[in-house]
C-alpha positions in Angstrom: 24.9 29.5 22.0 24.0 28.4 18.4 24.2 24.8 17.8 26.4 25.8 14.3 29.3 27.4 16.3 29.5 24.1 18.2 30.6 22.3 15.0 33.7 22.3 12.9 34.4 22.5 8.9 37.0 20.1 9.6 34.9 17.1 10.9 32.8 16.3 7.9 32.2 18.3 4.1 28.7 18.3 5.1 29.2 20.4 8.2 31.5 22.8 6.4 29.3 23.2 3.2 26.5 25.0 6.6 29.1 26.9 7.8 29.9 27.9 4.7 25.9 28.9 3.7 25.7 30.3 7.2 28.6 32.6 6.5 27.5 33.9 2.9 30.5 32.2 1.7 28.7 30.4 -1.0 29.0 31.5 -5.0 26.7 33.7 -6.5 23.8 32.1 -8.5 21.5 32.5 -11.4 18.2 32.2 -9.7 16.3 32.0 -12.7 18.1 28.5 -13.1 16.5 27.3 -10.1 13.2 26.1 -9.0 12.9 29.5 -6.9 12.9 31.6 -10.0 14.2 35.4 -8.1 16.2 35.7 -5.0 13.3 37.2 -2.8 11.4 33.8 -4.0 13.9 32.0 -2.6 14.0 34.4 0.7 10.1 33.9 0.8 10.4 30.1 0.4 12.8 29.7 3.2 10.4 29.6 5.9 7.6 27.8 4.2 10.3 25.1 3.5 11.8 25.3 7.4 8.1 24.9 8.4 7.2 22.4 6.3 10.4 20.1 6.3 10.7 20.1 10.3 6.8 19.6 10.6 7.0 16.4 8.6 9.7 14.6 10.7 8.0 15.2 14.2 6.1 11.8 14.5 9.9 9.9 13.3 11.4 12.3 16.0 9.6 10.4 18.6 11.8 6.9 18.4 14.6 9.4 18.4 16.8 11.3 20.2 16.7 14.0 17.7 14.8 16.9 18.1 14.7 20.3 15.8 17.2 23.3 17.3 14.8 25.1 19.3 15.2 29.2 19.7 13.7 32.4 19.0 14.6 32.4 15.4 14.2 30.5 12.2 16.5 27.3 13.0 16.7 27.2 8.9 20.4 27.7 8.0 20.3 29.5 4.5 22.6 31.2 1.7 22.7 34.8 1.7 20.7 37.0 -0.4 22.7 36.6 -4.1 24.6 33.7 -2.9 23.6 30.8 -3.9 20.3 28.5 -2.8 21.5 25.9 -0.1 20.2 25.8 2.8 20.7 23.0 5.4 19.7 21.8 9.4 21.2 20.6 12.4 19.0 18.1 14.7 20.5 17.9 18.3 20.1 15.3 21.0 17.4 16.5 22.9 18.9 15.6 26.1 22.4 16.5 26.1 21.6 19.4 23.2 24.8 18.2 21.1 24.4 18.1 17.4 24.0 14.6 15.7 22.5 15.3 12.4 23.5 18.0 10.0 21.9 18.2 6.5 22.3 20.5 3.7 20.2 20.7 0.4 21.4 22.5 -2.4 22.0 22.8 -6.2 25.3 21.5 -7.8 25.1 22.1 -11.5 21.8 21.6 -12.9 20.7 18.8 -10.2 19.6 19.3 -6.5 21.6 17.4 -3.6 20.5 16.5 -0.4 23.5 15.3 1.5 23.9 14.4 5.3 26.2 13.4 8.4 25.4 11.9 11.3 27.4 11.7 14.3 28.2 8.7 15.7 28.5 8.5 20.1 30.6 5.3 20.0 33.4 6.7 17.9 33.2 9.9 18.5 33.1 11.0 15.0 31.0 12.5 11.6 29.7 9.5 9.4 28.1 9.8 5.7 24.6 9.8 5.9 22.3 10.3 2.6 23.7 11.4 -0.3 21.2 12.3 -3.5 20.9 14.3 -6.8 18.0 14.5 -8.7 16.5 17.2 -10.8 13.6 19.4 -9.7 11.3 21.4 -11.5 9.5 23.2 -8.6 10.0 23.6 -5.1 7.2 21.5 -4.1 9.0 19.2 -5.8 12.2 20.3 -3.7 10.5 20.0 -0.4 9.3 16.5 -1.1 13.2 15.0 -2.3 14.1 17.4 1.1 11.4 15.3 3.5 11.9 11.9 1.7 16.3 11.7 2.6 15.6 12.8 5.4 12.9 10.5 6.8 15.5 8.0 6.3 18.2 10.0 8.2 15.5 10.4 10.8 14.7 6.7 11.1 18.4 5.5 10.9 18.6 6.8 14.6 15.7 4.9 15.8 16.2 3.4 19.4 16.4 -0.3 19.6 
């Protein structure tokens, strides 16, 4: 089972902004607004990006209990051809497979956001995590503000 239809728009914005870009229920987008500059540039870029953004958090995974979704497929969650350019991630428990960080980056307006929840075990619930905008003028660019919030997500779960 994919680790997406274990969570709920309801719980957090976050989570139902993914289902959302899982779904292709995102708005239509000028991609020559955006650091992608086509819509099969952005389809390219979307494994490059998975690749690269995963890659950079493995050493921070190991205080963790986060892991990447594992699976046959691409665990990048992204936006439809001609609907939009968000695309997001869950990080699971690597134990007890559950999800406890869900992430999506995408463009409101003409700035990027990053934005993040975490789930929390003593209460049971969705928290805030990072929350950014910034503008971009290429996707290296977009990668880097992607891997910097969430080194800091990563590290927030650090065992003690």
């Amino acid at each position: 089972m994919k680790t997406i239809n274990q969570l709920k728009a309801t719980d957090h914005s976050v989570i139902a902004k993914l289902i959302k870009i899982n779904n292709g229920e995102t708005s239509a987008v000028d991609y020559s607004t955006t650091v992608f500059e086509t819509s099969s540039g952005y389809t390219r870029s979307m494994d490059t990006i998975g690749s690269t953004v995963i890659g950079s958090q493995l050493k921070n995974f190991v205080e963790t209990p986060l892991v990447a979704e594992r699976g046959n497929d691409n665990k990048t969650y992204f936006s439809a051809p001609d609907k939009g350019i968000g695309f997001g991630y869950i990080f699971i428990d690597y134990i007890k497979k559950n999800p406890l960080l869900v992430l999506v980056v995408d463009k409101d307006g003409t700035n990027y956001s990053y934005a993040s929840c975490k789930f929390n075990k003593e209460t049971k619930t969705w928290e805030n995590g990072n929350s950014v905008e910034t503008s971009i003028e290429n996707v290296k660019g977009l990668v880097d503000f992607t891997i910097n919030n969430l080194s800091e997500d990563v590290k927030s779960f650090e065992l003690k």
